[in-house]
C-alpha positions in Angstrom: -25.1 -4.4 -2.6 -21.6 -4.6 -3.2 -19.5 -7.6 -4.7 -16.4 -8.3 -3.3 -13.7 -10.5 -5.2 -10.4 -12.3 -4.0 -8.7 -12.3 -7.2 -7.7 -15.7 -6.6 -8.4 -16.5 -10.6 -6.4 -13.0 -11.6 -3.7 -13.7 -9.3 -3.5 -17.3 -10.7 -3.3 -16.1 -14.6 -0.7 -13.4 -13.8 1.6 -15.6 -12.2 1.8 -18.0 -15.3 3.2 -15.2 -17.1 5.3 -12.9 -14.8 8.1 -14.9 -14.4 10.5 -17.2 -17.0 12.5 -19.1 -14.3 12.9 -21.5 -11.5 11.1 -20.2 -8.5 12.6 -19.9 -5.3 12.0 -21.9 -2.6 8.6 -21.4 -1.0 8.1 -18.2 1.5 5.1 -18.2 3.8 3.9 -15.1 5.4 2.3 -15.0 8.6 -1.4 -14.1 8.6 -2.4 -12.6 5.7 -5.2 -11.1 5.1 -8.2 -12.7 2.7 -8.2 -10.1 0.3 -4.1 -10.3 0.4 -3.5 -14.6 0.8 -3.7 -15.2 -3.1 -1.6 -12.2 -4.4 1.2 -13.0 -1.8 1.2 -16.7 -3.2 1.8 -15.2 -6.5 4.1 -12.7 -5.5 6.2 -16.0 -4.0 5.8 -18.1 -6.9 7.1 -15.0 -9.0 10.2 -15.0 -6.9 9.7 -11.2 -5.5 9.7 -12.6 -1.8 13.5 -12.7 -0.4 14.1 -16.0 1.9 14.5 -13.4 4.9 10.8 -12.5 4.9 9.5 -16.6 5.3 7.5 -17.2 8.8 7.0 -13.0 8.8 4.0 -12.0 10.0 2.2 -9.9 7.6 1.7 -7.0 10.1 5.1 -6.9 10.7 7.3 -3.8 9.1 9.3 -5.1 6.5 13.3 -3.7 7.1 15.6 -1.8 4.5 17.5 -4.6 3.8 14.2 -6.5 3.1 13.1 -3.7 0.9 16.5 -4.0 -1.3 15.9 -7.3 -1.6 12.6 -7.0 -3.1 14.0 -4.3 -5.3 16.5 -6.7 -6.4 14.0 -9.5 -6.8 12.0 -7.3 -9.0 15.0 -6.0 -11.6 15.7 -9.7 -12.2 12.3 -10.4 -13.0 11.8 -7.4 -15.1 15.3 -8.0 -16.5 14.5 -11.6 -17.3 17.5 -12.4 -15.4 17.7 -15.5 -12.5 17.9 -13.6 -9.6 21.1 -16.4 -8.2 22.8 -15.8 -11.6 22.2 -12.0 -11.2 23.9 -12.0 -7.9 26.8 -14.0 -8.7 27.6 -11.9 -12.0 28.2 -8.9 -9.7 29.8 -10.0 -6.6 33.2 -8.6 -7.6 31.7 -5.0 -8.3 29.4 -5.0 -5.0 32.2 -5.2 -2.7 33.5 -1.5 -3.2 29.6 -0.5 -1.8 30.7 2.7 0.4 27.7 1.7 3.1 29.6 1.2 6.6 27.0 -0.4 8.6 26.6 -4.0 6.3 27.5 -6.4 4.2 24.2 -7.6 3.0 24.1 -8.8 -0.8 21.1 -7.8 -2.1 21.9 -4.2 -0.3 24.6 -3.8 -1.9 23.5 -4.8 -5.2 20.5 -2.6 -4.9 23.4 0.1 -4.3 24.8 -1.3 -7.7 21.8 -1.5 -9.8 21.2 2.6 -9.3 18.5 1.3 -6.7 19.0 3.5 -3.8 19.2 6.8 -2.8 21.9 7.2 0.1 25.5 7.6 -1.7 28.0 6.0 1.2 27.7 6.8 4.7 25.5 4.5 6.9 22.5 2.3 5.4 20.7 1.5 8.4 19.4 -1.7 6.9 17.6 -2.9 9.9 15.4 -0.1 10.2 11.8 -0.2 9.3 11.4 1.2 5.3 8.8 3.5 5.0 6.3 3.9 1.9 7.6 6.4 -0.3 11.1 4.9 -0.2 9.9 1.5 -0.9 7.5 2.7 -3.9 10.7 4.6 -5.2 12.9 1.5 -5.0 10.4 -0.5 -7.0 10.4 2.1 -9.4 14.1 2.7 -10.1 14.0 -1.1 -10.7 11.7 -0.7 -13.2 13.2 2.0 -14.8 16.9 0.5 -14.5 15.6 -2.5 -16.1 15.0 -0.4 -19.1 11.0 -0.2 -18.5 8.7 2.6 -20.3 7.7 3.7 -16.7 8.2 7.5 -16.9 5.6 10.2 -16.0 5.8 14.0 -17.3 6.4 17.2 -14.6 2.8 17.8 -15.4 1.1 14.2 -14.6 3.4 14.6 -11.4 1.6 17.9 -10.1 -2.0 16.5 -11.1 -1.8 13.3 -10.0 0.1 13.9 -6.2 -1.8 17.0 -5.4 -5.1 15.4 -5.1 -4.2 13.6 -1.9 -4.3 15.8 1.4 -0.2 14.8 1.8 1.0 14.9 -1.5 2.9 17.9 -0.9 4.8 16.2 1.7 6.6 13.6 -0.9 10.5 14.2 -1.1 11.2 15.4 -4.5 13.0 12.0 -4.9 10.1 10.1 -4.7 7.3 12.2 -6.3 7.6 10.4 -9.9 7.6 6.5 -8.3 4.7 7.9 -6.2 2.4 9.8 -9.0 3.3 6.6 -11.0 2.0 4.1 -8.9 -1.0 6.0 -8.1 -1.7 6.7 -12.0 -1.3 3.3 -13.0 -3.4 2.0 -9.8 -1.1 0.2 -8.3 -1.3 1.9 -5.0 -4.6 4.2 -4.0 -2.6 5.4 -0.6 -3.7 4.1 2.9 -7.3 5.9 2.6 -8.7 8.9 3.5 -7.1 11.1 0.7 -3.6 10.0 1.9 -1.1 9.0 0.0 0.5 7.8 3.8 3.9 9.3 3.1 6.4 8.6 5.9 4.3 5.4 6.7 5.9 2.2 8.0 5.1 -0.4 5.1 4.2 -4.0 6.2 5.0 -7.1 4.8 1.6 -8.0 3.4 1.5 -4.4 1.6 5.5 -4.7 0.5 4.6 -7.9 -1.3 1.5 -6.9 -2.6 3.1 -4.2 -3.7 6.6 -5.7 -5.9 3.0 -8.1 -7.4 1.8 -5.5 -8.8 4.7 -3.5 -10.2 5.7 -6.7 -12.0 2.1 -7.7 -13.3 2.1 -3.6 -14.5 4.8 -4.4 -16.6 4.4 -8.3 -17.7 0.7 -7.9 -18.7 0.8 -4.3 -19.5 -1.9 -3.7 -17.3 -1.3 -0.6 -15.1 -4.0 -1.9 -12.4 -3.1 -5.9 -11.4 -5.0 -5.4 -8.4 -7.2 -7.2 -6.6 -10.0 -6.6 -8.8 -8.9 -7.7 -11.9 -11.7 -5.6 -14.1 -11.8 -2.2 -16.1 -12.2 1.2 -14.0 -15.5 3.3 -14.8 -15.1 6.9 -14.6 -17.7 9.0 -13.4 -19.3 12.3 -14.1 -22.0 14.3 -11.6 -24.5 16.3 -12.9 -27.0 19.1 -11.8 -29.8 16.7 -13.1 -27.9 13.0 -13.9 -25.2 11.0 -13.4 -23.0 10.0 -16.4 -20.4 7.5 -17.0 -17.8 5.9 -19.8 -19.1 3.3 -21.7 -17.0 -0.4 -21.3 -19.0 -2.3 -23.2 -21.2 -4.0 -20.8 -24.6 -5.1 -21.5 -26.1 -3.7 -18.3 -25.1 -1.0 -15.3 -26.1 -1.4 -11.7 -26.0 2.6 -10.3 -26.5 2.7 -6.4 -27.1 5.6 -4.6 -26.0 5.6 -0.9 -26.3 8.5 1.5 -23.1 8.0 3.1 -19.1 8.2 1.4 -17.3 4.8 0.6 -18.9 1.2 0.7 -20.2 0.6 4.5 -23.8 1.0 4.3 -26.7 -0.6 1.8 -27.6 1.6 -1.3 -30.8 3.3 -0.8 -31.2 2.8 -4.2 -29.9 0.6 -7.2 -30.8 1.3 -10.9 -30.2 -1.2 -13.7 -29.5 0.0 -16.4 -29.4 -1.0 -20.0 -26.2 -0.2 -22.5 -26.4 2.8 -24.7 -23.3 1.1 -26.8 -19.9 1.5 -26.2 -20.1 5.3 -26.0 -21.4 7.3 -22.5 -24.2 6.4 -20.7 -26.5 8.6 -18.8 -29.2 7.8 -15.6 -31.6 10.7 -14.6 -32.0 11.2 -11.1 -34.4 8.4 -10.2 -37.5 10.5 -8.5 -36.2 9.3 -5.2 -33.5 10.5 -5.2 -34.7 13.9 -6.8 -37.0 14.3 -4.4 -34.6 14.6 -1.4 -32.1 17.3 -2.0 -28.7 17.4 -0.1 -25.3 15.7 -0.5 -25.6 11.8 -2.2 -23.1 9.3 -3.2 -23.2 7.2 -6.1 -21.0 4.5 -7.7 -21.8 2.2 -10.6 -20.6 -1.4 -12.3 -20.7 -3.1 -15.5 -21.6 -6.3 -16.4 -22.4 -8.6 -19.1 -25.5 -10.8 -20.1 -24.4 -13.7 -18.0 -23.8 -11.3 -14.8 -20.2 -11.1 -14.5 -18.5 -8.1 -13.6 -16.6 -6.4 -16.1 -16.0 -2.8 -15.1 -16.5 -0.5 -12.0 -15.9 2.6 -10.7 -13.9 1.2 -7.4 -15.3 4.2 -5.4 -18.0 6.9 -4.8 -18.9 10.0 -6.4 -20.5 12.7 -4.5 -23.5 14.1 -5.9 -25.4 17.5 -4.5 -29.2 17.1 -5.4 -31.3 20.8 -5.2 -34.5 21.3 -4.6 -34.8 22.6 -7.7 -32.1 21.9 -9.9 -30.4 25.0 -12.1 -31.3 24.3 -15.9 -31.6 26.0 -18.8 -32.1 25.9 -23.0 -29.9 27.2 -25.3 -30.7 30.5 -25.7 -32.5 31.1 -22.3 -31.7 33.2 -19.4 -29.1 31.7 -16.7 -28.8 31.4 -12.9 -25.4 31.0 -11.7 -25.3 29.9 -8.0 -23.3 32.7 -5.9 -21.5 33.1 -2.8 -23.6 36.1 -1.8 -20.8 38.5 -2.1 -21.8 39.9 -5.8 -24.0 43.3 -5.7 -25.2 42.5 -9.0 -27.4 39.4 -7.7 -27.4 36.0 -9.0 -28.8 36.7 -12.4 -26.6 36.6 -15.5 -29.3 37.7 -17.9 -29.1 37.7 -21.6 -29.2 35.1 -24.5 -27.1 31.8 -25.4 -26.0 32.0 -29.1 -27.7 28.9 -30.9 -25.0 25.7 -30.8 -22.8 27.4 -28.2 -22.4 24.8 -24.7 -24.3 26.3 -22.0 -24.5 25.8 -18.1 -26.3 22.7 -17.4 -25.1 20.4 -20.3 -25.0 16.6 -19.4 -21.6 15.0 -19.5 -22.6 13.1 -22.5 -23.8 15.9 -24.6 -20.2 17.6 -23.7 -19.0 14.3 -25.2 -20.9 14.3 -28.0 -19.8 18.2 -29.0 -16.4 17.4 -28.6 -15.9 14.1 -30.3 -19.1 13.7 -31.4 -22.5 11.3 -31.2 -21.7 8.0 -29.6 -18.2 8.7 -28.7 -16.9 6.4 -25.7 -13.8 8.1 -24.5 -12.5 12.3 -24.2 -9.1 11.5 -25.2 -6.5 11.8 -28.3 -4.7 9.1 -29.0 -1.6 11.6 -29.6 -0.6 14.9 -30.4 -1.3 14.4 -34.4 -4.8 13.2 -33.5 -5.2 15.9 -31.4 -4.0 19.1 -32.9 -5.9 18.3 -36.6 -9.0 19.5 -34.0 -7.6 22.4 -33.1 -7.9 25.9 -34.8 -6.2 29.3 -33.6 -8.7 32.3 -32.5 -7.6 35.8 -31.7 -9.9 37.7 -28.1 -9.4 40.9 -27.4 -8.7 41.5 -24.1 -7.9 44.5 -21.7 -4.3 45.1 -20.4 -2.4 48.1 -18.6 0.7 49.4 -20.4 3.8 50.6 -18.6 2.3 53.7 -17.3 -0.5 51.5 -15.8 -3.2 52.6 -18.2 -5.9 50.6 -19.4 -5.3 49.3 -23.4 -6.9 46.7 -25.9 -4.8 44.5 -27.5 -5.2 40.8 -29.1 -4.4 38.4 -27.7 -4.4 34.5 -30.1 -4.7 31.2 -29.0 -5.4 27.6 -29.9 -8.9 25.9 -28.5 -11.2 22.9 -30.3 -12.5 23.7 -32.9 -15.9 22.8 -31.6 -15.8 25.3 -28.5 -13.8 28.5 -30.9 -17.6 30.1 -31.4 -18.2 29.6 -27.5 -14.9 30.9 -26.5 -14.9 34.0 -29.1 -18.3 35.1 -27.5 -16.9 34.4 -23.8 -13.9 36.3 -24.3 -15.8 39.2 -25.9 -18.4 39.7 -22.9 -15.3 39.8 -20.1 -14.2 42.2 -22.6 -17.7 44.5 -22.4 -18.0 43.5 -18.6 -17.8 46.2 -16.5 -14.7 45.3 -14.7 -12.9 45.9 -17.8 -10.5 42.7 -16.5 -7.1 42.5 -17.3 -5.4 39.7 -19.2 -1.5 39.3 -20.2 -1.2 35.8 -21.2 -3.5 33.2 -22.1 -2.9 29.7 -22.9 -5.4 26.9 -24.4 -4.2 23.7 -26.5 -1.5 22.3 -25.3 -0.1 18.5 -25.4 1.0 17.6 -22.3 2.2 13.7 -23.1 0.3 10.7 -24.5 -0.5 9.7 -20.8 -1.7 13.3 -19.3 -5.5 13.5 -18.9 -5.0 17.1 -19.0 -7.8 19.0 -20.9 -4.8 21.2 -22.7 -4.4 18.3 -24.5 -8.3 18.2 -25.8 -8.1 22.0 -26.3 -10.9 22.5 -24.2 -9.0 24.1 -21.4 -7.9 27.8 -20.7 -5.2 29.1 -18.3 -5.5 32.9 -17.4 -2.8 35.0 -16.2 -0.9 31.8 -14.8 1.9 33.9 -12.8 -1.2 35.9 -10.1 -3.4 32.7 -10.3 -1.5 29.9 -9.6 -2.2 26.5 -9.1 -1.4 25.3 -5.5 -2.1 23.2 -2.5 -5.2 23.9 -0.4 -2.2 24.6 2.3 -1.2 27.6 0.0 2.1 25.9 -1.3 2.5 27.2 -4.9 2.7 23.9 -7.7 3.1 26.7 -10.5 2.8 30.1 -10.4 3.5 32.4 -7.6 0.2 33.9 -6.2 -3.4 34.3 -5.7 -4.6 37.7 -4.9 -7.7 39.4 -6.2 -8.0 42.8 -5.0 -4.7 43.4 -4.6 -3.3 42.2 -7.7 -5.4 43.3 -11.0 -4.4 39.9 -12.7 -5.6 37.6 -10.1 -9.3 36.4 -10.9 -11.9 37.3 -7.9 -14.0 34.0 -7.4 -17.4 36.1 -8.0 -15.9 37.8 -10.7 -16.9 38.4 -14.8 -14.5 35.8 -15.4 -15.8 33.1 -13.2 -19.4 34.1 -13.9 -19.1 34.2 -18.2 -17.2 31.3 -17.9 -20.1 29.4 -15.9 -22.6 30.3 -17.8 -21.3 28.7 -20.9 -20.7 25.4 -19.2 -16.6 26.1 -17.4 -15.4 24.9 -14.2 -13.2 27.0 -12.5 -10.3 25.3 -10.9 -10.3 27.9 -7.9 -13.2 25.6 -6.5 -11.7 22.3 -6.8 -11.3 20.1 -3.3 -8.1 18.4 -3.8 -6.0 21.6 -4.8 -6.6 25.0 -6.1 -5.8 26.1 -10.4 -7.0 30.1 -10.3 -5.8 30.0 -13.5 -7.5 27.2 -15.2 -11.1 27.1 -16.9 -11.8 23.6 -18.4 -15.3 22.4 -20.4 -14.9 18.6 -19.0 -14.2 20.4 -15.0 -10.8 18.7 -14.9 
């Protein structure tokens, strides 16, 4: 069961308030789709459609001209300026535009405004405009209008690498693209692509300028479509966890395939825990059939309308007999096979230390404690009055290439320091006697970075030999990953990987959508 809206109702409300002015004269687009037909309405009655675009289908590419146009359309109503008055203000300065090959207005205005990224030379106006430099018009506009719309170096890197191009987007368009996709107003064309180099069509182009306006005019990131709150979702070894929205009741389905195109094998209600996270255990039929799952889940409220959803599936791996443990038990760390110690990591858990096999709630619950419904600070003030500086010791080599102890101090939460003291101290009295130069824990990264440096629960290890890359290799920061040849670089069936497991760390050299040797994080992220 899934529900499908047309966000005929959002659309309506959004358009009331995007734009001040007289709307231009109507512009119909050929075809639409049903899901599209009521956001393109808006997008008209908002004035973001140019005259030139009226009778197009909605298939059709939409030109470079058209796309300046928009662009144009878009400053204005950011601006709160009438487009007509705009143009005639600036008719004067746009005729020393450098571009050869036209005279169109809103080109050369767009050329004005700071809007495009060709200097003189040739425009090519009637070629088709392709996504990124569409996305990246729609941007500057925002920006030049004098919009809060920026995105850190770090968000950029975290938020593009997750899609199987991302490494493909020009330099001059990574911060329009990482934006868009951050603040949901574009999810890419499906399939982990971001669909850089795509032709974009008319329906999308309008769809599109909607939503970058909506972004701004309601201060909603997301004017989608669905016009409800996103869920986000956690996968565990034994249940599936979620943030709290304050709904009155859940639906979880579990389907066996990716994406929405099959019937749930199974849907749970389920009843709100408050506005904090809320936790399912694997329903017994689902338990009892290990292998790869998928699960998604939605919010509603008493009288059954939908107020929140996680928009997507999350994989889930169910074993036949799922990996669990006590505090102060023994552990079993799943291996590759390639450690000649086996897969035990024997020896005791320290009593209120986090462990491998803690719930995404009770993670919650340790770092911001009982009930909390969010892991996020506010700002750096909120955050750092949780943080407390430890001091590790840690091997090294010297310049001669001998093996020393030295100390090494950091900042973490306060709530993980015991944890991380005791997981620094048994790499330190592992046998591989591993290396460390540099370490780095707490660190804010922006009010809008999901980062875990900016919880303090995150660790980066010797960030030069373990970089964080593409899973094509191409290096995001840092230079290299090579254990066995390089001393620094972490091996994946290491001490390192292996303590920090067994007190409850991913490792960001297993992650699908890129690769962070460096990076141990309590949350996984």
């Amino acid at each position: 069961m899934r529900l499908k809206f047309t966000g005929c109702a959002a659309a309506a409300m959004l358009c009331a308030c995007l734009l001040c002015q007289t709307p231009a004269s109507a512009v119909s687009i050929g075809e639409p789709s049903e899901q599209a037909e009521s956001l393109l309405k808006a997008a008209d009655q908002a004035a973001l459609l140019p005259p030139s675009m009226d009778g197009q289908a909605a298939s059709q590419p939409v030109t470079r001209a058209q796309m300046c146009s928009m662009a144009v359309r878009l400053y204005a109503s950011l601006s709160g300026t009438d487009y007509n008055s705009l143009m005639q203000q600036s008719t004067a300065r746009r005729s020393v535009c450098p571009y050869t090959d036209t005279q169109d207005a809103d080109v050369q205005q767009a050329w004005l405004l700071g809007l495009t990224e060709e200097e003189n030379g040739a425009f090519r106006p009637d070629e088709s405009a392709n996504r990124q430099q569409f996305i990246a018009m729609l941007y500057r506009a925002m920006l030049q209008s004098g919009k809060e719309v920026s995105v850190s170096e770090n968000e950029i890197a975290e938020t593009l690498y997750t899609f199987i191009d991302g490494a493909y987007v020009p330099d001059w368009a990574q911060d329009s693209m990482a934006y868009f996709v951050r603040e949901g107003l574009s999810s890419g064309i499906g399939n982990a692509k971001l669909g850089v180099g795509e032709v974009v069509n008319t329906e999308q182009a309008g769809i599109l300028a909607y939503r970058a306006a909506a972004a701004v005019h309601t201060g909603r990131g997301n004017s989608g479509v669905q016009n409800v709150s996103q869920i986000s979702m956690h996968s565990g070894a034994s249940a599936v966890s979620w943030t709290g929205c304050g709904a009155d009741y859940y639906l979880v389905y579990f389907y066996q395939n990716d994406g929405f195109n099959s019937v749930p094998v199974l849907t749970e209600q389920v009843s709100s825990a408050g506005s904090g996270a809320q936790e399912l255990a694997l329903p017994q039929e689902i338990a009892e059939q290990p292998g790869l799952w998928y699960w998604s889940v939605d919010g509603f409220d008493c009288s059954g309308k939908l107020l929140a959803s996680s928009g997507q599936t999350a994989m889930l791996t169910v074993t036949a007999q799922a990996a669990a443990t006590d505090e102060g038990g023994t552990l079993l760390i799943p291996s590759d096979g390639t450690n000649p110690q086996g897969d035990l990591i024997a020896g005791t858990i320290p009593a209120g230390m986090s462990y491998y096999g803690e719930s995404y709630s009770q993670k919650v619950a340790r770092i911001f404690g009982s009930g909390a419904s969010y892991h996020k600070y506010a700002n750096s003030t909120e955050a750092a009055s949780h943080q407390v500086t430890i001091t590790v010791q840690v091997w090294d080599f010297d310049k001669n290439g001998n093996k020393i102890t030295r100390n090494v101090s950091f900042q973490i939460h306060q709530a993980l320091a015991a944890t991380v003291q005791q997981i620094f101290a048994e790499i330190y009295a592992g046998g591989e006697q591993f290396p460390i130069h540099n370490l780095g824990g707490y660190c804010w990264r922006g009010d809008g970075s999901s980062s875990e440096h900016c919880l303090g629960t995150a660790i980066d290890i010797n960030w030069e030999e373990n970089y964080m890359c593409t899973n094509s290799g191409k290096a995001l920061t840092g230079t290299h990953w090579t254990p066995g040849s390089d001393p620094y670089s972490i091996p994946a069936n290491g001490d390192v990987v292996r303590i920090f497991a067994k007190y409850g760390f991913g490792w960001g050299g297993t992650w699908n959508s890129k690769k962070d040797y460096m990076h141990f994080s309590y949350f996984g992220t």
